[in-house]
Each structure stands twice: as structure tokens, then as C-alpha cells.
N, C-alpha and C positions, 0 to 999 in steps of 0.2 A: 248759454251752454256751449260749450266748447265741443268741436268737431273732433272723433276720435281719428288717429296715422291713418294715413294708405299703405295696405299690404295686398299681397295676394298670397294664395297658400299653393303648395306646394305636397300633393297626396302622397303616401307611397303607396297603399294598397286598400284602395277605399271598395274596391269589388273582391278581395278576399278579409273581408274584416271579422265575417263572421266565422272566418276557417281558419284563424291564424293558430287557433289554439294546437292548430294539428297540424302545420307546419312544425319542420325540423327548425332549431333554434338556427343554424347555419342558414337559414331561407330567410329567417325573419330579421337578423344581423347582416346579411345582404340587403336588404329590401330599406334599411335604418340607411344603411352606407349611401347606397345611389340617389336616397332624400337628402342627405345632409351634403353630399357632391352639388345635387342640381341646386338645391338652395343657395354654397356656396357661389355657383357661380352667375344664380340669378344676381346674388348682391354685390359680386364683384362686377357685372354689365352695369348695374344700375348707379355703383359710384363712379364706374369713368365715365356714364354718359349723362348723369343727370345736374342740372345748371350750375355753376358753381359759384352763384351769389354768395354767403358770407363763409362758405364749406361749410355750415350746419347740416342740409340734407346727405349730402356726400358722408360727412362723420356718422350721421344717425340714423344712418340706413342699417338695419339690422335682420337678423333672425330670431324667434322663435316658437321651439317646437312643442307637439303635443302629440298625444296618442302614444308617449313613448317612444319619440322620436319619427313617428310613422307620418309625421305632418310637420309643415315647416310654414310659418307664415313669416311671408318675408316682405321689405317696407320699414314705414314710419310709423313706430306702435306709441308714440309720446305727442296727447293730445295739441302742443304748440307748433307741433309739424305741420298742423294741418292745410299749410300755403303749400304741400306737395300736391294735394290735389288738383290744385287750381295749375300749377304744373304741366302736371299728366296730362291734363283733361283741355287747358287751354280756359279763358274766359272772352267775352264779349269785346275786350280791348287787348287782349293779351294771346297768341297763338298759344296754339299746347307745343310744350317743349317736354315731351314722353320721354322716359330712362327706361320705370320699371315695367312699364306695359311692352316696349321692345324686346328686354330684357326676358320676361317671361317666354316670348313667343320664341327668340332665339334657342331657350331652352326648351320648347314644347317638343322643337326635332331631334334632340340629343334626349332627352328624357327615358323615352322607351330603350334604345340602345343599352345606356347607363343604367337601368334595370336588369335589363337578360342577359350583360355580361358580367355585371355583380352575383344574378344567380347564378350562371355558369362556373363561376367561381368555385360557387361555395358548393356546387355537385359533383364539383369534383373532387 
């Protein structure tokens, strides 16, 4: 059985989920924008820094989304990837040589930002 990609996702408003309906459409088109920025730029860290054995992981690093855009899984969603893991993570003979787990964390400190001044935006 074949191991499925490494991703990690990427929320945009997993604690207003059940309120969206009553958000203003400009809030919730804000809240789409600043997922689909942070996810681009989890995947642009993750190609310049992850190993560049044959450029397979680098080309097939991808996005995507769900919730209607409110959620971004980003990674290697094509079960032959599955040597990104071993990657990330490092094995028993092999250091880890991490892209998208760095990746992630670099975005975790821009994330909030890239939210409140997307809604900023749109309130105004």
C-alpha cells in the first residue's frame, strides 16, 4: 500500500466557521485572499529550500484548497512522493533535510498579519 504526500494545511477561519454565513461577503473574500497568499508562499519556501535530488519534489510541491478556498493543503498530494517524508522527518541513516515544516513555521509569524490587513481592507 502506498503512503499518501506530505502536506500541511493552511486554515483561514476554522474558529469562525460556524459564523461565516453572517459575515459580509467582503470579509469572507478577504479571509480566501490571505489563505491563498500564506499558502502561496508556504510553497514558494518549500521549493527553494527543499533537496533538489531529480527536481521532482521541488516541481510537485503543490496546493490544494477546500472549504471553498478557506483551507489550503499544501505539499506532496501524489502518493509516489512519498520519499518527502523521509525528507522532512530525516531517517535512521539519513538526517532530515526539512523544506516544508520550516516553510510552515516561517509563515505562522506573517499569517495573522496577512489576515487583519486583508480584513482591513475590505472594511474599508
Amino acid at each position: 500500500m502506498a503512503r499518501s504526500g506530505i502536506t500541511v494545511e493552511i486554515q483561514g477561519a476554522a474558529r469562525l466557521r460556524g459564523r461565516l454565513e453572517e459575515l459580509d461577503d467582503a470579509i469572507v473574500q478577504a479571509l480566501k485572499k490571505a489563505v491563498k497568499e500564506a499558502a502561496e508562499a508556504v510553497k514558494a519556501d518549500t521549493q527553494r529550500d527543499v533537496a533538489k535530488d531529480s527536481g521532482n519534489l521541488q516541481e510537485k510541491v503543490d496546493i490544494k484548497y477546500d472549504d471553498d478556498g478557506l483551507t489550503a493543503r499544501v505539499g506532496w498530494h501524489d502518493p509516489e512522493d512519498f520519499y518527502a517524508h523521509f525528507l522532512e522527518a530525516g531517517t535512521r541513516r539519513a538526517p532530515a533535510q526539512p523544506a516544508l515544516g520550516p516553510a510552515l513555521e516561517a509563515e505562522r509569524g506573517r499569517y495573522q498579519g496577512r489576515l487583519t490587513e486583508e480584513v482591513r481592507r475590505a472594511l474599508r
